[in-house]
Structure formats: structure tokens, C-alpha cells
C-alpha positions as CSV (number, residue, x, y, z in Angstrom):
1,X,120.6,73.4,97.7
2,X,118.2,76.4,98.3
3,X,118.4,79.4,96.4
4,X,119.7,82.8,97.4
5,X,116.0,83.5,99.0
6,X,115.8,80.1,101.0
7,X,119.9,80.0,102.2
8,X,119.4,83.6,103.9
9,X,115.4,82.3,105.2
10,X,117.4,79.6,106.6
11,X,120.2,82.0,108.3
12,X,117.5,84.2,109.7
13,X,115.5,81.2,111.3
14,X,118.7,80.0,112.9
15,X,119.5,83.7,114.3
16,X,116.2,84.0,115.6
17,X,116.4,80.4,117.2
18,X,119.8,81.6,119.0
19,X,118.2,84.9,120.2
20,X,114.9,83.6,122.0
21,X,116.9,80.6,123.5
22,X,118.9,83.3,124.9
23,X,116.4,85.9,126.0
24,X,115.3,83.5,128.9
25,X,111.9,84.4,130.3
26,X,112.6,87.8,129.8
27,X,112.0,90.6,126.4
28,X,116.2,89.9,125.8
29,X,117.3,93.2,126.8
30,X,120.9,93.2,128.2
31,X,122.7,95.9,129.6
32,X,126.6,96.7,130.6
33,X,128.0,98.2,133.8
34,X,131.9,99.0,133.9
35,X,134.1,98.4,136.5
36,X,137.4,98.6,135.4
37,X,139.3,96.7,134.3
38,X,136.4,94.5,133.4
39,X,132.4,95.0,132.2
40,X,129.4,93.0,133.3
41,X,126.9,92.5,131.4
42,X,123.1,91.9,133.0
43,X,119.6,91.1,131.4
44,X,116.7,93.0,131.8
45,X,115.5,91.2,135.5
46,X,118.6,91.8,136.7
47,X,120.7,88.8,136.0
48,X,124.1,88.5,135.1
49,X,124.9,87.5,131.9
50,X,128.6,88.1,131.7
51,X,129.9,88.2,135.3
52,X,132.4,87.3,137.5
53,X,136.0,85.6,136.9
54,X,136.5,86.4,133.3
55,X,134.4,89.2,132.4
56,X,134.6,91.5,129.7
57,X,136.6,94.3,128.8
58,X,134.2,97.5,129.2
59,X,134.2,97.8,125.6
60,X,133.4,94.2,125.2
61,X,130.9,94.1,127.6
62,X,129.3,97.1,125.9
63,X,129.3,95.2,122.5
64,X,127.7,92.2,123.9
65,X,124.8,93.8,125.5
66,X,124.6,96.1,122.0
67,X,123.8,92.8,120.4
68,X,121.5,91.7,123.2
69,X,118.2,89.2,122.2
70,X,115.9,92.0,121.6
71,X,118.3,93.2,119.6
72,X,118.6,90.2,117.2
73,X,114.8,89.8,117.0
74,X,114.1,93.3,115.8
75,X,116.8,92.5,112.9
76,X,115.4,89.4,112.4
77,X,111.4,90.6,112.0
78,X,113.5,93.2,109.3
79,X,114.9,91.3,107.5
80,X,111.7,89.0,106.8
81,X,109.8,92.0,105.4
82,X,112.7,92.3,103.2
83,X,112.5,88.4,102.0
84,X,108.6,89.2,102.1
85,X,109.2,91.9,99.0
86,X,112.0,90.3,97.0
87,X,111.0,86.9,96.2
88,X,109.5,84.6,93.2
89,X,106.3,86.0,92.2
90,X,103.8,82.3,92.0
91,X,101.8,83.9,89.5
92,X,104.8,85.2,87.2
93,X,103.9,84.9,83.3
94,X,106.3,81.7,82.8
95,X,109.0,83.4,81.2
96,X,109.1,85.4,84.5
97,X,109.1,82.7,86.7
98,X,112.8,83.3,88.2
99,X,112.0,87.1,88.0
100,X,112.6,89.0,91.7
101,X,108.9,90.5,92.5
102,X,110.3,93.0,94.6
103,X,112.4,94.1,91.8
104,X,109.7,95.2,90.1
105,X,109.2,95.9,86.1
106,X,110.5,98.6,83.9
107,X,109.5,99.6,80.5
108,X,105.8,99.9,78.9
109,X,106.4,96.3,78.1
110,X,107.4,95.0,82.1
111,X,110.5,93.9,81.6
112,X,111.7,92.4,85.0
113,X,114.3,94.8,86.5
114,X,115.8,91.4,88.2
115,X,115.8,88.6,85.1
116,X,116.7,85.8,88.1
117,X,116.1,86.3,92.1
118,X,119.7,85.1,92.7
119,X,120.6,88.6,91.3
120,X,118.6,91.1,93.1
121,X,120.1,93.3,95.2
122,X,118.9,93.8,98.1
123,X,118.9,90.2,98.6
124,X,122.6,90.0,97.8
125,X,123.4,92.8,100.4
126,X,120.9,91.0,102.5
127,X,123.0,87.9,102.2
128,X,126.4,88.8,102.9
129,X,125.2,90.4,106.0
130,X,124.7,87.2,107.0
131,X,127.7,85.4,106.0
132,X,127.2,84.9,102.5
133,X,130.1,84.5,100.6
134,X,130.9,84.1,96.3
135,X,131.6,80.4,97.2
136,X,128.5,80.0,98.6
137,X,126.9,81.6,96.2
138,X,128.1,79.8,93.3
139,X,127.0,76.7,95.2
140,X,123.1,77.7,95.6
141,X,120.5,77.0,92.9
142,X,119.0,79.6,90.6
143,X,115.6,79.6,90.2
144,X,114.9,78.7,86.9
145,X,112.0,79.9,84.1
146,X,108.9,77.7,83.8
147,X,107.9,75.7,81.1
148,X,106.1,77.1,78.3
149,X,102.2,75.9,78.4
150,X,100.9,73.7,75.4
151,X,98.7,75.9,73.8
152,X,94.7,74.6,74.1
153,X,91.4,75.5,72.9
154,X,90.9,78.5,70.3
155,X,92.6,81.0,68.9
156,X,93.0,84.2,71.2
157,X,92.6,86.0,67.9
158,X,88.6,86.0,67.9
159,X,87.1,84.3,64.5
160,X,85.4,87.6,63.4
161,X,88.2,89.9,64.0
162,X,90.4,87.0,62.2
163,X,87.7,86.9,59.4
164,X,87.8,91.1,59.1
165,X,91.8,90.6,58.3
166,X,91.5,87.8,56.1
167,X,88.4,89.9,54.2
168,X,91.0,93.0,54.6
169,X,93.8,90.9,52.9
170,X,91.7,89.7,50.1
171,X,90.6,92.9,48.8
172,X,94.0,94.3,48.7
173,X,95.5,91.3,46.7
174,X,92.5,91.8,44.2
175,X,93.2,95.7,44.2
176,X,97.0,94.9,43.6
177,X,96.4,92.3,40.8
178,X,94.0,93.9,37.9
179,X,93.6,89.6,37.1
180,X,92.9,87.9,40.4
181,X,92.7,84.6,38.3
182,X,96.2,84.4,36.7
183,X,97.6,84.0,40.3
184,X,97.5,80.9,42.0
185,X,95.0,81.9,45.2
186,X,96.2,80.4,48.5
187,X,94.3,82.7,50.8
188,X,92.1,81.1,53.3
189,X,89.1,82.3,55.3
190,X,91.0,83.6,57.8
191,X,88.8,81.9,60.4
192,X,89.4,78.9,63.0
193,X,87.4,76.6,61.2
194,X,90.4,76.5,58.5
195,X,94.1,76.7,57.9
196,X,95.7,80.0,58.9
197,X,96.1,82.5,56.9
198,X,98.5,81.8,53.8
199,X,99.2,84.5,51.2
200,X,98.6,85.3,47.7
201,X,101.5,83.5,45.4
202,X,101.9,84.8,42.2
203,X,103.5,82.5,39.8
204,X,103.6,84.8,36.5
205,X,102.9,88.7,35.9
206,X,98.7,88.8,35.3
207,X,98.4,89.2,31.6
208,X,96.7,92.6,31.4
209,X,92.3,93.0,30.6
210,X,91.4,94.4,27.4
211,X,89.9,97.8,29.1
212,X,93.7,98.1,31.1
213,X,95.2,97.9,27.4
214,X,92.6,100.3,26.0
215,X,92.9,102.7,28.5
216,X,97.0,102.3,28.1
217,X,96.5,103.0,24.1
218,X,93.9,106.1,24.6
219,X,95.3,107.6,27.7
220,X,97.2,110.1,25.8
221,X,94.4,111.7,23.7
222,X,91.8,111.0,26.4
223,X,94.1,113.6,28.4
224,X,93.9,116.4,25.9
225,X,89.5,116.2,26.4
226,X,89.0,119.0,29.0
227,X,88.0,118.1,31.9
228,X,88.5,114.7,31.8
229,X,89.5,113.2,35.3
230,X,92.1,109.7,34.9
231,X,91.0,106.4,36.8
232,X,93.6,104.6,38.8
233,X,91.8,101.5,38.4
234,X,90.5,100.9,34.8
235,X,88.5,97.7,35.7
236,X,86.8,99.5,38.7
């Protein structure tokens, strides 16, 4: 089965097909004349369409030449500009793929405003104009998402700019840990060439330098000296 976009293409294509067979040689313009108790209806070179035994009521007639060829076209061309705007975008980011186009996105982060083209709107008003119904609907497909690409080649993530994180990383674990060499060092080089970048596992409290345990047993007399300005980092 089609989906919601190829059923209604479908229903137009047959309207259209009905229409120019009808038109004749003519543009498919039809017009009514009363005389009650019945209408006629004639084209647009003057031939009767509706005529003789069995005509029309006047309002009949009227309603028949409302809906004339020309008519039916015009609604036709209409409706194809509005199949033209809501449809499946073919270059939709995957996870798009069923997205309605015409729909558009919302957010700073495009979400689609129609998650599946089966939903949108217009399309849906679109369709019941020409007969849908909620059985028919349930019967159509829905266009599905596409498959998620295997990534290939590099990293997005250039090797410099991963290199400057992995530098970045480093230097705070060595600011956080006054012994960089009790801890067990999984960081890597942050770059392609390796693994990605793993983090710092401690397995036991850093036993503290002999200036951090100075500095812990002098800090309180070292405070009285005027002027004297504390370090943050006594190894530094």
C-alpha cells in the first residue's frame, strides 16, 4: 500500500483523468439554463451536456455545471502544489527520514513539527477531501526512519582539537592529584592514532610530598610573618 502522500497522488491522478476525458475538445467549462421543471446543462461550444428526457432539476443542473471539467482541473493543479510542499524530504538527516518537509522544523535544534508524513495536516485534510477515511488510513503504510549509517573514516572530532582536550584533561588530573604517580594513569593521547580518551582511576588516596606535609605543619606560624601571601599548591 502507498502512504498517505501516494493514496491522495493517486486520487488526484484519477480526478484529473475523469475531468479531461470529460472536457471533450473544449477548456471543460459547463454552464446551466433553467427551464422549469428541469435544467440543461451545456459546455462551453454549445453542446448539451445534460439535455433532453431526464434532465436535471434546476438546482441540479446548476450543481453539475458548478463542478464542470475546468473546474476539477483547477482543484486538481491545487492540490499538487499542496503534495509538492508536504512530502518526504530525500535528503532528511536519517532520523528524519519520515519527517513531513512541508511541516517544517521548530526549535534551535529543528525538531520536525510532523515526526511521520502520515500525520501532517494538511495532508490529512487534504485526504479526506478526497475520500479518505480512518479505515483507509489505518490500512496505508507509514513511512518509516532510515537506517543509521556505519560510521567510516576519522573522527569528526579533528586530532588537534582532540589532542588540546586530552592535554586539557591531563593537566587538571595532575593539578587535582599533588602525586600524579600513586594513581594508576589511564589517560591516553587523546588523538586518533590511539584509544579514546579513558580517565584518571585512582585506586588509593596519593600519599602526601614532604613539602605538602611541611607546609601543613608550618602553615600556622608562617601566617603570623607579615606579609606573607599562602600558596594553594605547595609543589608548584
Amino acid at each position: 500500500m502507498p502512504d498517505l502522500h501516494g493514496w491522495i497522488t493517486q486520487q488526484v491522478d484519477e480526478t484529473q483523468r475523469i475531468a479531461e476525458a470529460a472536457r471533450g475538445q473544449g477548456e471543460g467549462r459547463w454552464r446551466h439554463e433553467s427551464s422549469y421543471p428541469n435544467g440543461y446543462v451545456y459546455d462551453d461550444g454549445d453542446q448539451p451536456v445534460v439535455y433532453d428526457e431526464g434532465a436535471p432539476f434546476p438546482e441540479e443542473a446548476a450543481h453539475i455545471a458548478f463542478h464542470d471539467p475546468a473546474s476539477v482541473l483547477r482543484r486538481c493543479a491545487v492540490d499538487r502544489k499542496i503534495l509538492a510542499r508536504h512530502r518526504l524530504n530525500p535528503n532528511a538527516y536519517w532520523a528524519d527520514a519520515a519527517m513531513c518537509e512541508g511541516c517544517g522544523t521548530t526549535s534551535d535544534c529543528d525538531w520536525p513539527v510532523t515526526d511521520n508524513l502520515n500525520d501532517c495536516p494538511e495532508l490529512l485534510d487534504l485526504g479526506y477531501a478526497h475520500g479518505l477515511t480512518d479505515e483507509i488510513l489505518a490500512t496505508l503504510d507509514r513511512p518509516e526512519r532510515g537506517e543509521r549509517p556505519e560510521p567510516t573514516g576519522r573522527s569528526l572530532i579533528d586530532d588537534s582539537i582532540a589532542s588540546m582536550y586530552g592535554a586539557l584533561y591531563r593537566q587538571v588530573m595532575e593539578t587535582t592529584f599533588a602525586s600524579i604517580s600513586a594513581a594508576e594513569k589511564a589517560l591516553m593521547t587523546g588523538d586518533a592514532t590511539g584509544e579514546p580518551i579513558g580517565f584518571l582511576t585512582v585506586t588509593e588516596a596519593p600519599e602526601p610530598s614532604p613539602e605538602v606535609k611541611a607546609m601543613k605543619i608550618l602553615a600556622p606560624e608562617l601566617k603570623k610573618i607579615p606579609g606573607y601571601v599562602p600558596t594553594t599548591n605547595p609543589e608548584a
